[in-house]
C-alpha positions as CSV (number, residue, x, y, z in Angstrom):
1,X,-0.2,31.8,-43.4
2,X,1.2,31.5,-39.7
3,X,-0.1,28.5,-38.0
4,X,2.2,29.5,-34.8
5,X,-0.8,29.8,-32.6
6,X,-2.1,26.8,-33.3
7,X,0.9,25.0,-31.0
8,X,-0.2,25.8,-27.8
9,X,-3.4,24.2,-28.3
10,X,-2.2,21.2,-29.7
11,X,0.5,20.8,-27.1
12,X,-2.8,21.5,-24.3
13,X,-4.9,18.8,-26.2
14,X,-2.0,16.3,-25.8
15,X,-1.1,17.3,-22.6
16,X,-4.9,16.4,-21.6
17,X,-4.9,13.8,-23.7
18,X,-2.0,12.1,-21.8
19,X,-3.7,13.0,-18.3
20,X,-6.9,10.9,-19.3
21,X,-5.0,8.0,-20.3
22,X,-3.2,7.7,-16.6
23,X,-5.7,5.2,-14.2
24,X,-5.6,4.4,-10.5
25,X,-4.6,1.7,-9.3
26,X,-4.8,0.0,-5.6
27,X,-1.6,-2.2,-4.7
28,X,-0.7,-4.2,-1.5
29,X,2.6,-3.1,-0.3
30,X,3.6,-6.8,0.8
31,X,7.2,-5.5,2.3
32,X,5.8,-2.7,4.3
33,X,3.0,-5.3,5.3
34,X,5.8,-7.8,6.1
35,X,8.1,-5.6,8.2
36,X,4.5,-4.3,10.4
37,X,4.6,-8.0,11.7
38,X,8.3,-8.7,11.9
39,X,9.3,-9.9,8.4
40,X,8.7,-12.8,6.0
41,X,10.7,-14.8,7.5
42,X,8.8,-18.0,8.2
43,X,7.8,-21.1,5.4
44,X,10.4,-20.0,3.5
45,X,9.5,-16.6,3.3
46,X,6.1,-16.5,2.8
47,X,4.9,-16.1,6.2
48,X,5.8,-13.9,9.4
49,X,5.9,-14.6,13.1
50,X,5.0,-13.2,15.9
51,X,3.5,-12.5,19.9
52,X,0.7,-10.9,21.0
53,X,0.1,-10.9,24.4
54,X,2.5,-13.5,24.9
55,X,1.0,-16.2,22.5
56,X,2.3,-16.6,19.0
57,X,1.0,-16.2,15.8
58,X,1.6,-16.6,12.0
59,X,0.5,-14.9,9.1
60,X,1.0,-15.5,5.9
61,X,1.3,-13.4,2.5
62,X,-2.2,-11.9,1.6
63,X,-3.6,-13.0,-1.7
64,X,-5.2,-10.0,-4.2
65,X,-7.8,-10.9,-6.2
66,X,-8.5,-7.7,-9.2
67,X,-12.6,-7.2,-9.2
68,X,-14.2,-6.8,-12.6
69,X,-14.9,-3.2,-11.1
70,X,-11.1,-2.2,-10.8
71,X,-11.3,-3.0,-7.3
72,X,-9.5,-5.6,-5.2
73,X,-10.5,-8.3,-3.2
74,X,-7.7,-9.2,-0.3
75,X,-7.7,-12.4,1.8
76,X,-5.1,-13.1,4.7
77,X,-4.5,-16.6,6.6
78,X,-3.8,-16.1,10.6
79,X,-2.7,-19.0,12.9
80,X,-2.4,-19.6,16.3
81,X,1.1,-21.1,16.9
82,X,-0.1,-23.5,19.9
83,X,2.8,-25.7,20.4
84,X,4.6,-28.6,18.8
85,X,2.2,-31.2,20.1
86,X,-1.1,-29.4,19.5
87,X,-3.0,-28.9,16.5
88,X,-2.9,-25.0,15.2
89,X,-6.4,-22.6,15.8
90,X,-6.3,-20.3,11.8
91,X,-8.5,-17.3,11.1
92,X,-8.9,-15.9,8.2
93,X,-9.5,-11.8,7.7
94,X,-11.3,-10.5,4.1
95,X,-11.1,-7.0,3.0
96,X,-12.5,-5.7,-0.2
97,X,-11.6,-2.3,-1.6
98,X,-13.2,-0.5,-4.6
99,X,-11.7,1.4,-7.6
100,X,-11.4,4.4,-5.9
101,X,-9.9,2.6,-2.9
102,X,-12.7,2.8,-0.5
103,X,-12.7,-0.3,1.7
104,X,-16.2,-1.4,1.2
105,X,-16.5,-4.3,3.5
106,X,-14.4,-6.7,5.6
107,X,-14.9,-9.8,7.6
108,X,-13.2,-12.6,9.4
109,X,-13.5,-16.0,10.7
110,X,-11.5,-18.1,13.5
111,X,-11.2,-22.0,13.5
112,X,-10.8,-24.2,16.6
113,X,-11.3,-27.9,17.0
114,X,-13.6,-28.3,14.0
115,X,-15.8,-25.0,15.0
116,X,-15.7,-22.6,12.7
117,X,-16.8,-18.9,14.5
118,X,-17.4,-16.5,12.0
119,X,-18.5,-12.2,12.2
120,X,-20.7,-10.3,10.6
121,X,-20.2,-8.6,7.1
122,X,-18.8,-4.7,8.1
123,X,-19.8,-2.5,5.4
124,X,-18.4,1.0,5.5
125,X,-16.6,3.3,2.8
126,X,-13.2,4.1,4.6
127,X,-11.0,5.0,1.7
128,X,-6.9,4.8,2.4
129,X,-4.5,7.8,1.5
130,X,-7.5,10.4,2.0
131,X,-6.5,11.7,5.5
132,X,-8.0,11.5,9.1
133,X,-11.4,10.8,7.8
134,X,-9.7,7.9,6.0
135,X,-8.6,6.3,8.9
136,X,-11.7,7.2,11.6
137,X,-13.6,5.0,9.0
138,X,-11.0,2.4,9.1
139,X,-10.8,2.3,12.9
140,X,-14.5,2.2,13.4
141,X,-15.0,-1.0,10.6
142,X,-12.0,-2.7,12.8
143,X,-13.8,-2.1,15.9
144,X,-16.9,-3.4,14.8
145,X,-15.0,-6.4,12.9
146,X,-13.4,-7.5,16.7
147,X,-16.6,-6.9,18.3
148,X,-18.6,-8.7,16.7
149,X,-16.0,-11.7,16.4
150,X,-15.5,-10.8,20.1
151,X,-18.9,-11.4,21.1
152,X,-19.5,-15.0,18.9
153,X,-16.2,-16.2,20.4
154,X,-17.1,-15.9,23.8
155,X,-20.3,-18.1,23.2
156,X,-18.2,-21.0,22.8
157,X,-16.7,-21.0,26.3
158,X,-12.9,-20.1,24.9
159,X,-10.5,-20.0,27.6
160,X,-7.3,-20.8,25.8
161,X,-5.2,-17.5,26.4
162,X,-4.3,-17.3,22.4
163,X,-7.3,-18.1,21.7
164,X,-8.8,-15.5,23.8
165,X,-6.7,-13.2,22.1
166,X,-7.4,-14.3,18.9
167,X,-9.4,-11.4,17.6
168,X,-6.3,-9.2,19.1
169,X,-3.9,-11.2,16.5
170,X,-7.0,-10.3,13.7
171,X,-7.3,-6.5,14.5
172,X,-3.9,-5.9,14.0
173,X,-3.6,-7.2,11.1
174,X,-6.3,-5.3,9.2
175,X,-4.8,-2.2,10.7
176,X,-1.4,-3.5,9.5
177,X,-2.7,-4.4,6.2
178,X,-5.3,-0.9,5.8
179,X,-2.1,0.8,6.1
180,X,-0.2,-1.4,3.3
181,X,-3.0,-0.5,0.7
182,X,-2.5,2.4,-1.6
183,X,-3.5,4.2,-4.4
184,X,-1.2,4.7,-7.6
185,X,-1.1,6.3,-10.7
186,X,-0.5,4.3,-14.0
187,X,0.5,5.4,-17.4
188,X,-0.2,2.8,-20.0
189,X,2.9,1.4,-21.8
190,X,3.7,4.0,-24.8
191,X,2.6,2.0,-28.0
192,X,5.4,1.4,-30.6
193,X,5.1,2.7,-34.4
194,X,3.7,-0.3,-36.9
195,X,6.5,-0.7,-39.3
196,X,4.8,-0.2,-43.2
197,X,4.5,-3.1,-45.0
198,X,6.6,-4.1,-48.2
199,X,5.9,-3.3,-51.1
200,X,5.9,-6.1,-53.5
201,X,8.2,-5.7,-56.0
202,X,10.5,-2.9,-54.4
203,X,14.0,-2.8,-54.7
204,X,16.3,-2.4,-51.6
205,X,18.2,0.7,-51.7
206,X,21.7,0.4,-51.2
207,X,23.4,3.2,-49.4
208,X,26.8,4.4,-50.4
C-alpha cells in the first residue's frame, strides 16, 4: 500500500504542533533602557545619571517581577541628586504589563523630607510593539500619571527647582522604559530522548 500522502499531513500536524508550543514573552531591554538615560554608569553600574532641566537625577536598574498571569510587574527607583551636603528627594514609578503586553496600570510616588506624595492608580490597556495606537495609549497614561502627581505636589508648597521638576525626571522615564518593553517569542527547550533502561542480565556487545 503507498502511505506517500500521508507525509504532508504529518509534516502539517508537526509543523502546527511546533507553532502552539512557541509562548510570548514580555522582557525589559535594560541596555536600550540604560543608554535612553546616558548609561549604567553610576553605583557601580547599576544606576544612570543625569539632568533635566538643569537639576540632576539618578535612576537605577528596574526590577521585573513575573505575575502568576504571564505578565510583569516593573518597579524603578528615581533620585533627586541635591548636593553633597543635602539629603536626596527619591520617587519611585510602577508599571504593570499583562501577558499580552498591554500596560494595564502605572503609578508613582515622590519623597521629600519625610512627606511622601503619591498619584492616583492610571489604568489603561496601551499595549507596546502594536503601532501608533500603542503608543497614543502610552502617552495619554503618562500624561495623566504627571498630572495627577503634578497637581498633589503643588499642594505642598514645593519650590525647590528639582523638585519642581520632579514629575519631569518621572515622565521620562516611563516613556524611556514603555519603549524598553517588548514582546518575544519563545520556543521551549527541545527535550532530550530517555536513554532505555538495562536489562538485567544483558551482556555488553563487544564490537569488532
Amino acid at each position: 500500500m503507498n502511505q506517500k500522502p500521508f507525509v504532508p499531513i504529518l509534516l502539517t500536524f508537526a509543523l502546527a504542533l511546533s507553532a502552539n508550543l512557541l509562548h510570548a514573552e514580555l522582557v525589559v531591554d535594560f541596555q536600550k533602557f540604560g543608554k535612553s538615560l546616558g548609561g549604567w554608569d553610576s553605583k557601580g553600574g547599576k544606576a544612570a545619571v543625569y539632568e533635566i532641566s538643569a537639576s540632576k537625577y539618578r535612576t537605577f536598574k528596574p526590577d521585573v517581577t513575573p505575575s502568576p498571569e504571564g505578565g510583569i510587574f516593573v518597579s524603578v527607583r528615581i533620585d533627586h541628586v541635591r548636593g553633597l551636603f543635602a539629603s536626596n528627594d527619591f520617587a519611585t514609578l510602577e508599571m504593570t504589563f499583562d501577558a499580552q503586553g498591554a500596560l494595564t496600570s502605572t503609578q508613582s510616588s515622590i519623597a521629600i523630607q519625610g512627606r511622601k506624595i503619591t498619584s492616583d492608580v492610571i489604568r489603561s490597556g496601551a499595549s507596546v510593539g502594536n503601532g501608533q495606537g500603542a503608543v497614543g495609549g502610552a502617552v495619554k497614561m503618562g500624561g495623566e500619571l504627571v498630572a495627577s502627581l503634578t497637581e498633589k505636589l503643588s499642594r505642598e508648597n514645593v519650590v525647590e527647582a528639582g523638585r519642581v521638576t520632579f514629575p519631569a525626571a518621572v515622565r521620562h522615564n516611563y516613556n524611556q522604559l514603555f519603549q524598553a518593553v517588548s514582546k518575544i517569542e519563545v520556543a521551549p527547550a527541545p527535550l532530550l530522548p530517555q536513554k532505555s533502561p538495562a536489562t538485567p542480565g544483558a551482556k555488553l556487545e563487544l564490537k569488532r
